[in-house]
N, C-alpha and C positions, 0 to 999 in steps of 0.2 A: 621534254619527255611527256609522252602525251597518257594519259591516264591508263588504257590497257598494257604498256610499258611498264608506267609502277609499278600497275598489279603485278605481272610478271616479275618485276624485280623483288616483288617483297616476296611472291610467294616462291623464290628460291632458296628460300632459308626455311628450315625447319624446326630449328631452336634458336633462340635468342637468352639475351643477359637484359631480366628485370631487375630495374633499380628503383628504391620506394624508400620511405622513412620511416622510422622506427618511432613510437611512440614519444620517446625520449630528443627525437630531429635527428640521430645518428643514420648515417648512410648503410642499406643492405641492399643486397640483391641475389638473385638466383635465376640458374638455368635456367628454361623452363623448354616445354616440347609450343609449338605455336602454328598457330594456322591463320591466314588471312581472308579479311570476307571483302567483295566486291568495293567496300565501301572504306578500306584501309584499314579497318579493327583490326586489334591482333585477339586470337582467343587463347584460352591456355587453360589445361586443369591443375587443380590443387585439393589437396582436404582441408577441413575446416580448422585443424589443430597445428598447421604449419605458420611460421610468424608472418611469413606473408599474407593469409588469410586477415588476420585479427589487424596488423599495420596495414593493409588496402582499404581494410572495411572504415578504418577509422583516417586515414589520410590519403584520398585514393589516387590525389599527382605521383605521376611515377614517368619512369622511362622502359624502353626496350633498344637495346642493342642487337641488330640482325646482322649475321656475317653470310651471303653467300658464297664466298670463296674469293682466294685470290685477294687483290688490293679491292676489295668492293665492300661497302656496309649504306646499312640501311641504320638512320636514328631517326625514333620516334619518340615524342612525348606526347601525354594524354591523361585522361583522367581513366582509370579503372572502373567497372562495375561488377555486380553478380547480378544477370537477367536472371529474371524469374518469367514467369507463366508461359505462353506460347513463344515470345523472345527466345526463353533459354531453349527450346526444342530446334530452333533455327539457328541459333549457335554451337549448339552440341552438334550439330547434322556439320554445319563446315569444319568445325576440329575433327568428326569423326573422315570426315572425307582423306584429310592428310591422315592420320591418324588412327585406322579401322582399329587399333587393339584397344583405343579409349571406349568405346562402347562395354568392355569386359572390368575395367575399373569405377562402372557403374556401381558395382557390387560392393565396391569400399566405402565404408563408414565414411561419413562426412566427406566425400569427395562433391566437388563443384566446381563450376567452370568462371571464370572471368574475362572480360572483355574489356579491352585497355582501345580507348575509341579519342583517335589520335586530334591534337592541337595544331601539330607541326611535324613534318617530316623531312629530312635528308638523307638523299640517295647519294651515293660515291661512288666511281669508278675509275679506281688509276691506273685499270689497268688498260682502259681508252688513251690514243694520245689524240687531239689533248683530253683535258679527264674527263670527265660530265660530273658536273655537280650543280644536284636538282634540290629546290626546295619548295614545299607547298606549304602552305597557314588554312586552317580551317576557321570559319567561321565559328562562333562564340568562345 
């Protein structure tokens, strides 16, 4: 699968299931809404008072499960971040692209974006015969 393919493949999912630790190493995770940027990121907003927020900031390895449909998923693991400065206005711009009503939860208290900027990724599809199952490793 050649790189404009993944893209396409990831960017057929519009929610995904993040999983991350919990202060205490117990397993959580959550919905979340997701956009992908040329570069395999996933983005995703939160406010600052969600447990996700305070367990990302403080242990930021996590996963994301994509389902575009059907026998097909996207897994990803990576470390999270919160861009700041001119970063975060290039990240809000590609969540806002999937996503135009995120622009209007600007206005929530503590609301900010994160960026889970991937290690490893596997693509599935069963519902090819035979299947295609793709994997990439990112450098560092």
């Amino acid at each position: 699968m050649d790189k404009t393919a993944m893209y396409a493949f990831l960017c057929r999912s519009r929610y995904g299931v993040l999983s991350y630790l919990s202060p205490a190493g117990t397993p959580r995770s959550a919905l979340v809404g997701v956009a992908t940027t040329h570069e395999f990121e996933i983005v995703f907003d939160t406010v600052k008072t969600s447990r996700k927020y305070g367990d990302l900031r403080e242990r930021p390895c996590c996963s994301i499960v994509l389902w575009p449909g059907g026998e097909q998923t996207v897994q990803l693991e990576g470390t999270a971040f919160e861009p700041e400065g001119a970063d975060r206005e290039g990240y809000r711009e590609a969540y806002f692209a999937v996503w135009p009503d995120g622009r209007h939860r600007l206005s929530w208290p503590g609301l900010t974006h994160f960026v889970v900027r991937p290690r490893w990724i596997r693509c599935v599809d069963y519902d090819r015969s035979p299947p295609l199952i793709e994997e990439v490793r990112f450098p560092g």
